[in-house]
Structure formats: structure tokens, C-alpha cells
N, C-alpha and C positions, 0 to 999 in steps of 0.2 A: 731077794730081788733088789735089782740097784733103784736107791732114791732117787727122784727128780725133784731138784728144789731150785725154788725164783731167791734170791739176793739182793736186795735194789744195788750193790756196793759192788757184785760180780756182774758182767756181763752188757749192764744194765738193766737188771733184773730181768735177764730173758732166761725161759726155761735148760735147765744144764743139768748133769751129771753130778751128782755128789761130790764133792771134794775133787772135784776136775773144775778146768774152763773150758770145758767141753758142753757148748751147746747142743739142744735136742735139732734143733732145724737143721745147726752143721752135719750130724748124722745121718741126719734123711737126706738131705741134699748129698752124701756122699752115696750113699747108697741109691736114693731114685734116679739120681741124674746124673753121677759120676758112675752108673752101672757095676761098681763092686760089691760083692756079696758081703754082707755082715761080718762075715769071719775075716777077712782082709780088710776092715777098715776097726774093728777092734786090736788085731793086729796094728796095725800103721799108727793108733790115737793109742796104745799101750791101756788098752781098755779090757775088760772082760767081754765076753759074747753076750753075756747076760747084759751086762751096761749097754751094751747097744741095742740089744733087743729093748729094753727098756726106755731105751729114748724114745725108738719108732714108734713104741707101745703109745708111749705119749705124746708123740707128734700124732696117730690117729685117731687118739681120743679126744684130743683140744682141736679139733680143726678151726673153730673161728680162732681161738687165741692162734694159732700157729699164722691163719692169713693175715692176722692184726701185725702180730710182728714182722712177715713178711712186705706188708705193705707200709710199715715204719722205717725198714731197711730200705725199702726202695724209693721210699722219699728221703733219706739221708744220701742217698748216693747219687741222686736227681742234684740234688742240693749242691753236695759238691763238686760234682760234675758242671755247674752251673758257676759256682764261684773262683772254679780254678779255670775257667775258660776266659780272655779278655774281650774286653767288650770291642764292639763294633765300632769303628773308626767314625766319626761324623761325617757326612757330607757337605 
């Protein structure tokens, strides 16, 4: 079975794939939300079936770590979304 290991130096220590920068959340998100089956997105990431099974496996078994990151992500993009916009003219 493929490992799943945190790195604080990859990723930023978010959960990935062995010897990939392949993270677990990128897999489930390909798969739950970008609706392709396992097999084409191991395909596509030059992954095994098993590596991805294995991500999913651990995106459902971490569900709070997985919303923690998810909700770290979306406050960094809040963020930059925020700092790359110019501010509001004075009146």
C-alpha cells in the first residue's frame, strides 16, 4: 500500500503521496469534484491506482485534519484575493 506522509519542507506539510508533490486533498478534489474516476486521474498524476486509492483512503479517515487544511487554503486565497485587489479610491 502507498504511504501517506506530512513533510513540514513539502507541501507545507500537508498530507501527499510518498515521494510525489502530490497531495491527498488534490486527489479527492479530483476525483469528488472534478467527477473522474480513480483510474484517470492516476493516470493523468502518473500515479498508481493503489496511490490514489490511498490518498482517498486518507482523506476519509482524517476528515477534521482534511477541513483544517481545507479551511487554511481558503483563508490564504481569501488573503490573496484581498491583497491583490487595489483599494478603494477616497472620497
Amino acid at each position: 500500500m502507498a504511504a501517506i506522509v506530512c513533510t513540514d519542507d513539502v507541501l507545507g506539510g500537508a498530507p501527499r503521496i510518498e515521494d510525489t508533490r502530490v497531495s491527498v486533498l488534490h486527489v479527492h478534489e479530483l476525483v469528488a469534484e472534478g467527477d473522474q474516476p480513480p483510474v484517470d486521474i492516476a493516470d493523468q498524476l502518473d500515479l498508481s491506482l493503489a496511490e490514489v486509492y490511498s490518498a482517498l483512503a486518507y482523506y476519509h479517515e482524517h476528515p477534521e485534519e482534511m477541513r483544517e487544511l481545507r479551511r487554511e487554503i481558503d483563508d490564504e486565497a481569501a488573503l490573496a484575493d484581498e491583497s491583490l485587489s487595489p483599494p478603494e479610491p477616497a472620497a
